[in-house]
C-alpha positions as CSV (number, residue, x, y, z in Angstrom):
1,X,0.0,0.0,0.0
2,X,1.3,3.2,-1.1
3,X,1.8,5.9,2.2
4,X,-0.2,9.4,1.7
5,X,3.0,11.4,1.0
6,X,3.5,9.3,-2.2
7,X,0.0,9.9,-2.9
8,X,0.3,13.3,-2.6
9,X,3.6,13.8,-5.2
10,X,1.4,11.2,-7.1
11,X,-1.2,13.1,-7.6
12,X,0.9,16.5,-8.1
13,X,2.8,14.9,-10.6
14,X,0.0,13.7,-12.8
15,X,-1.4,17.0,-12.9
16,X,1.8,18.3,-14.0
17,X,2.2,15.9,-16.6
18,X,-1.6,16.3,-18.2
19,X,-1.0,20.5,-17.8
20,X,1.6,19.7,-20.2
21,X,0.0,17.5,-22.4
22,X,-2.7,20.2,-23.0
23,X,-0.4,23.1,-23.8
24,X,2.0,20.4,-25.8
25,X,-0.9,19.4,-27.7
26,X,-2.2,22.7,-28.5
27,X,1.3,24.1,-29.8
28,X,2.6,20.6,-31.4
29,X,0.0,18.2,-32.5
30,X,2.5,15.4,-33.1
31,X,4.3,15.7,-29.8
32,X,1.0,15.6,-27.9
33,X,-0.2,12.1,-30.1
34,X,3.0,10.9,-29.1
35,X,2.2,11.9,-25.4
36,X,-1.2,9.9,-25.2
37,X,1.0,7.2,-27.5
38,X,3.3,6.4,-25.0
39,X,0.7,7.1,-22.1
40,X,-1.6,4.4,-23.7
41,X,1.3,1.5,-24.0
42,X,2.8,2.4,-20.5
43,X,-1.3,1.8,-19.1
44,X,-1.3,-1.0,-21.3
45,X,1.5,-2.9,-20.3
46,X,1.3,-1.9,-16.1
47,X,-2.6,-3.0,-16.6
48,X,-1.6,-6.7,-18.1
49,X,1.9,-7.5,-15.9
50,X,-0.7,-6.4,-13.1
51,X,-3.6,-8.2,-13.9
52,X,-1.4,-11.2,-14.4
53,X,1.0,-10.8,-11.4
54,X,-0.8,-9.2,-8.4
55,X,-4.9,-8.8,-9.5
56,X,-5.7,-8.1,-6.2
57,X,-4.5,-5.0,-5.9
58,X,-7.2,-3.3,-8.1
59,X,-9.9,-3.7,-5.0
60,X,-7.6,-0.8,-3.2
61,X,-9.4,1.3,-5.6
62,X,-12.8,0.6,-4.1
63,X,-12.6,2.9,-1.0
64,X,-10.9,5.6,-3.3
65,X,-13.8,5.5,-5.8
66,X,-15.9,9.1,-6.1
67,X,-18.9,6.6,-7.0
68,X,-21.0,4.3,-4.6
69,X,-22.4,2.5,-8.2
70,X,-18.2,2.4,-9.0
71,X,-17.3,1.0,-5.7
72,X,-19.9,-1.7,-5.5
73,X,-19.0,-2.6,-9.0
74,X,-15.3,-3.3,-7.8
75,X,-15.9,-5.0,-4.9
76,X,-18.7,-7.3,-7.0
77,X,-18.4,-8.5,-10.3
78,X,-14.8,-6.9,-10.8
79,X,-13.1,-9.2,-7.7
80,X,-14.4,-12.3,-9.0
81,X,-13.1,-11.6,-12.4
82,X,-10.2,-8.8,-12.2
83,X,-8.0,-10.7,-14.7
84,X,-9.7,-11.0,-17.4
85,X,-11.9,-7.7,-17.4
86,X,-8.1,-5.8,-16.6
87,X,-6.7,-7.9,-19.5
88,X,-9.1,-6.2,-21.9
89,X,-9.1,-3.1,-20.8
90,X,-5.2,-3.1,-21.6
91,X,-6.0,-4.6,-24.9
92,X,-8.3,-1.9,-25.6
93,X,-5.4,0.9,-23.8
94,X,-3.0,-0.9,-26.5
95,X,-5.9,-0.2,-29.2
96,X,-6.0,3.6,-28.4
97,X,-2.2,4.0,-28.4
98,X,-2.1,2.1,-32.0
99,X,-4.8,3.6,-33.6
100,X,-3.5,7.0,-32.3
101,X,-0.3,6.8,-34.0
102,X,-1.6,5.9,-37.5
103,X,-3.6,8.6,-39.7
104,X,-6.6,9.9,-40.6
105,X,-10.0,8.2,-39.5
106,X,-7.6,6.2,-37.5
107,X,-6.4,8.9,-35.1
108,X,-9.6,10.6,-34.7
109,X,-11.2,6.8,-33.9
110,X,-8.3,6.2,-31.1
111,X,-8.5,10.1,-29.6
112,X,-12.1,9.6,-29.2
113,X,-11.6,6.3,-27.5
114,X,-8.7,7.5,-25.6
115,X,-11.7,10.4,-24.1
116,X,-14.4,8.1,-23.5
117,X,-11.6,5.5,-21.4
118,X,-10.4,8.8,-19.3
119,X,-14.0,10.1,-18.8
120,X,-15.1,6.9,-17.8
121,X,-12.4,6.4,-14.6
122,X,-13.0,9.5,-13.5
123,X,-15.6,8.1,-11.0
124,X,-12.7,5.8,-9.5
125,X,-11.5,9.3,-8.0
126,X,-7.7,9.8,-7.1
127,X,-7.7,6.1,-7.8
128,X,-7.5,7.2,-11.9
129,X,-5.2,10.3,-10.8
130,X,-8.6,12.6,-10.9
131,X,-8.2,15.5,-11.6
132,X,-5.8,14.8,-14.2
133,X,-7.8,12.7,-16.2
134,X,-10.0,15.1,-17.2
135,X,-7.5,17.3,-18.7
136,X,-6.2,14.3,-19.8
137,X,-9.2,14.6,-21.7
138,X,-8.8,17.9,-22.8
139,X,-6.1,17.3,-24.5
140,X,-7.0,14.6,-26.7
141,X,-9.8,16.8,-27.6
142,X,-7.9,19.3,-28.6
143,X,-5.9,17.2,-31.0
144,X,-9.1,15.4,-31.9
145,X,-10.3,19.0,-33.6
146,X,-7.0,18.1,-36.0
147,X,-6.7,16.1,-39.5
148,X,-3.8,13.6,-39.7
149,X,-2.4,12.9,-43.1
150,X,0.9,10.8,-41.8
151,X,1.5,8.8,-39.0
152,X,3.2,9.6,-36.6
153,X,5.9,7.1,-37.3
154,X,6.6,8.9,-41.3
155,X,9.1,11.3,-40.3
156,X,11.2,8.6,-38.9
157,X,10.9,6.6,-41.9
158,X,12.1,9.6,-43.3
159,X,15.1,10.0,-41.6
160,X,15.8,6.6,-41.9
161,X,15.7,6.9,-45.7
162,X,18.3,9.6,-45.5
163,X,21.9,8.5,-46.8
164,X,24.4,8.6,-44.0
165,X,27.2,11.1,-44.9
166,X,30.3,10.3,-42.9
167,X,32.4,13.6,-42.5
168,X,36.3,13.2,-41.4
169,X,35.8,9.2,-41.6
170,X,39.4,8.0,-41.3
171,X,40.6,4.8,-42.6
């Protein structure tokens, strides 16, 4: 169990973090997909090794939960099948973070999906790092007002296609 002073810097640095996802994804579009990219896989992959390893910790959220409807959920249904309702929620967090990298309809599908996960864990309270989920939100809407012609992985194809000029190369 985690003390109330590292709950505290938890929940200050979340904040933190989705402040600047906002303001990075209202000056550079392709640094804030890259945010909730790497946000998404990092949920994703805590979520399974969790679910997998140590299921039980999920009922800690119960008492944290904003929501009675939440909180009886968790402590019903949820604790007699954590692993395999955790297990697709990370399949679906590794969904957002893919389709969210790609372009187009694609992007737009994965922001909207990324709001309606972050909306709907708000009622788990400081258990989802409330506030911050909601600017979480925010700021997927924000770049979900946006087109995307490329993914996000073209302009490291790019550079990749680039020829490799060595200066001063000695024998």
């Amino acid at each position: 169990m985690t003390t109330e002073s590292e709950m505290f810097y938890a929940r200050i640095a979340s904040n933190v973090v989705a402040l600047l996802m906002v303001v990075v994804s209202w000056r550079w579009r392709n640094v804030g997909r890259l945010l909730f990219v790497l946000l998404f896989l990092w949920a994703s992959q805590v979520n399974l090794r969790t679910a997998i390893g140590n299921p039980a910790v999920y009922l800690d959220y119960a008492p944290l939960a904003y929501s009675s409807t939440y909180r009886d959920f968790i402590l019903g249904t949820f604790a007699r099948y954590i692993t395999p309702i955790v297990c697709a929620i990370a399949v679906g967090q590794f969904g957002i973070a893919a389709l969210v990298s790609l372009r187009g309809r694609a992007v737009q599908l994965g922001l909207a999906g990324a709001i309606v996960f972050l909306l709907a864990i708000v009622p788990l309270g400081v258990g989802s790092g409330f506030p911050a989920t909601l600017t979480m939100a925010l700021a997927a809407a924000i770049l979900l007002r946006r087109r995307y012609e490329d993914t996000l992985w073209a302009p490291l194809r790019w550079l990749a296609s680039r020829p490799v000029h060595r200066a001063h190369a000695r024998p």
